[in-house]
C-alpha positions in Angstrom: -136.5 28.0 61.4 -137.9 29.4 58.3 -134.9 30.5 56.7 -132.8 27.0 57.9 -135.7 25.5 55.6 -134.9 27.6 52.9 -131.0 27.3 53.0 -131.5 23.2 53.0 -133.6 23.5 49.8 -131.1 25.6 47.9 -128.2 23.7 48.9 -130.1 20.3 47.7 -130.5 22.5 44.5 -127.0 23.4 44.1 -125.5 19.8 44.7 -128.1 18.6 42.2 -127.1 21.4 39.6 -123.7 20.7 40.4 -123.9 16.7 40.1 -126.4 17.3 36.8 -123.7 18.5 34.9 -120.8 15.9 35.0 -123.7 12.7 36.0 -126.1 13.7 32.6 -123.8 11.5 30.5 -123.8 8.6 32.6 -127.0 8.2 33.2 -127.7 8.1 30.0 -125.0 5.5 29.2 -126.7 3.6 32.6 -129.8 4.0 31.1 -128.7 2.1 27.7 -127.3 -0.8 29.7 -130.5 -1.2 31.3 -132.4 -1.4 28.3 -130.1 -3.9 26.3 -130.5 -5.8 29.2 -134.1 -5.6 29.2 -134.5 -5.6 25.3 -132.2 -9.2 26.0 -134.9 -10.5 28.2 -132.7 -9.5 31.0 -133.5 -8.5 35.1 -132.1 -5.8 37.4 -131.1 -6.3 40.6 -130.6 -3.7 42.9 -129.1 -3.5 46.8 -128.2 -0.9 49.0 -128.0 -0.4 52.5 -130.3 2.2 54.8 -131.3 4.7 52.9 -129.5 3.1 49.8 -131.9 0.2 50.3 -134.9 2.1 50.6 -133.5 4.4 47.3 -133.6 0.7 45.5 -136.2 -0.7 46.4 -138.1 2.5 45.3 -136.3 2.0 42.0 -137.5 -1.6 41.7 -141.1 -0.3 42.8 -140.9 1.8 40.0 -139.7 -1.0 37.1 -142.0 -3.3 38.3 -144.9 -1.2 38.6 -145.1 1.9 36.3 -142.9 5.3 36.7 -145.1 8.0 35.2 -147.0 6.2 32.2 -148.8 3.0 31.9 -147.0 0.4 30.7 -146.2 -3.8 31.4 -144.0 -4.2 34.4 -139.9 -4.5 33.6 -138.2 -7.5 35.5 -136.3 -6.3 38.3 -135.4 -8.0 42.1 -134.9 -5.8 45.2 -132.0 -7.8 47.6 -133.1 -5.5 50.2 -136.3 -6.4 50.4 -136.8 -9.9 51.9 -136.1 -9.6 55.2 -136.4 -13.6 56.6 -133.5 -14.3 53.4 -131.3 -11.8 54.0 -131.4 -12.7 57.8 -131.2 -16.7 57.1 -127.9 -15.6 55.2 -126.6 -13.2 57.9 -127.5 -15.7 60.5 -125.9 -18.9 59.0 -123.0 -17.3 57.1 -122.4 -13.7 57.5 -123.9 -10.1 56.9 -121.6 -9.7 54.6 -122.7 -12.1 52.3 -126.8 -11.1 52.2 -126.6 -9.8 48.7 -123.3 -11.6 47.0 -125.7 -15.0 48.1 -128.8 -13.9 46.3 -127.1 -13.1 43.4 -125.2 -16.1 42.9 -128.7 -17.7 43.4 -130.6 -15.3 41.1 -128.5 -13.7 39.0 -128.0 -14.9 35.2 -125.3 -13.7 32.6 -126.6 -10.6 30.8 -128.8 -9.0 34.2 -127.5 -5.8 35.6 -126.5 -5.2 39.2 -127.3 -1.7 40.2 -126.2 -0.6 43.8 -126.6 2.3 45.8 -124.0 3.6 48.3 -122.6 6.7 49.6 -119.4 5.9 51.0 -118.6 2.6 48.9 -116.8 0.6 51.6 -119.2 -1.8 52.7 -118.3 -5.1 52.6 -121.8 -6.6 51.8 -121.8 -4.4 48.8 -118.0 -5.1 48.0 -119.1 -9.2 47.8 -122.0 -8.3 45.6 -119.9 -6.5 42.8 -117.3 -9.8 42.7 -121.1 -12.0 42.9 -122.1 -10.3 40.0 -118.8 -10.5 37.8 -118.6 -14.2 38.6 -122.0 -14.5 37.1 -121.0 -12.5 34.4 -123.0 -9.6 35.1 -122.6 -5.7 34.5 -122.8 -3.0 37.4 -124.2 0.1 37.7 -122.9 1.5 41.0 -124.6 5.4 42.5 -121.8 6.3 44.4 -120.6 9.1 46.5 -118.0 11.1 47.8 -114.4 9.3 46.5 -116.4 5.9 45.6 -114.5 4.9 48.3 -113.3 0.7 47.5 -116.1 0.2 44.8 -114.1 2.0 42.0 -111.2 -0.6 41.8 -113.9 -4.0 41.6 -115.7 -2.1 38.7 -114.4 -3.4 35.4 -114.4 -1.7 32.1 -118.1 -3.2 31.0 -119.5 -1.5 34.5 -120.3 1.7 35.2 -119.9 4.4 38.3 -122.2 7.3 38.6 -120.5 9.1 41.7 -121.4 12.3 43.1 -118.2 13.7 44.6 -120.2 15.4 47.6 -119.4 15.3 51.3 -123.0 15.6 52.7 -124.9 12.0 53.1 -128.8 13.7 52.7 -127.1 16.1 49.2 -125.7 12.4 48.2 -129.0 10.5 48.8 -131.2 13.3 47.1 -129.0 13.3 44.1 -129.3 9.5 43.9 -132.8 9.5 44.0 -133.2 11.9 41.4 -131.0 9.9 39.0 -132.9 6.9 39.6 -135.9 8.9 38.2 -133.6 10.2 35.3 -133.1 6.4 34.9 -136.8 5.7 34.9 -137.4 8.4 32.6 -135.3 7.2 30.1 -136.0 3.8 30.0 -139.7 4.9 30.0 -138.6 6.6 26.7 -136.9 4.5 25.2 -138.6 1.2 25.6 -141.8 2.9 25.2 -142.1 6.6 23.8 -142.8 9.3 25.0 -146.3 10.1 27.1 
């Protein structure tokens, strides 16, 4: 059992040195959008689902509250997180419209979507990139293996961070990792460093 442990670590290692590489870039080109929004008196909205949702809200958590240094809270919205909405808009209209409805109700011109998904063919998450575009929105999408549907929505404003992997748990570790890249970053650059 010992040495299972051990192999799962340094496989998580290598997909992460492998993803760090080609990803490095775009996060830091997510991590500008973010703070012109912000810096614009902007919000960020995230969604996800499963783990996804979990990996945003802990995102949100982390804009809202504090990442590693004291500082004033940034505005961002977690979809995932209000379970009687997203179940009044499953229950009346359709699952597939519990984030695409919240943005059109929320979202203004200028915020940034970001979304979390590892095989990108969910339809809730399919209706949330064209909600956002109709409000005139950018998107940050964490994707995995091909990106599956969620590369041909994106436009040229948006941005995909995809980590070409074939294991869910090496996707979902690498996506939580660059959400703390992201953190970091906008932690420097809004604020300094600590």
């Amino acid at each position: 059992m010992d040495q299972r442990v051990i192999t799962l670590f340094h496989e998580s290692i290598e997909a992460k040195m492998q993803a760090g590489e080609s990803l490095a870039p775009l996060i830091a080109s997510a991590s500008h959008i973010i703070v012109h929004a912000l810096l614009d008196e902007k919000k960020i909205l995230t969604c996800g689902n499963g783990i996804s949702a979990a990996q945003a809200q802990i995102f949100t958590a982390s804009l809202v509250n504090r990442f590693e240094q004291e500082r004033p809270g940034l505005p961002a919205l977690n979809l995932g997180g209000d379970i009687t909405t997203q179940t009044a808009i499953a229950s009346d209209y359709s699952f597939n419209d519990i984030y695409a409805k919240q943005i059109r109700a929320l979202g203004q011109p200028g915020d940034v979507l970001l979304l979390l998904t590892t095989g990108g063919n969910s339809s809730n998450l399919l209706q949330a990139i064209s909600a956002a575009h109709d409000k005139e929105m950018q998107v940050i999408a964490l994707t995995g293996r091909d990106g599956g549907d969620i590369p041909a929505l994106l436009d040229v404003n948006d941005l995909e961070l995809r980590v070409p992997l074939g294991s869910h748990p090496r996707i979902h570790e690498v996506h939580l990792l660059t959400l703390f890249c992201l953190c970091d970053l906008i932690d420097q650059q809004l604020f300094g460093s600590h």
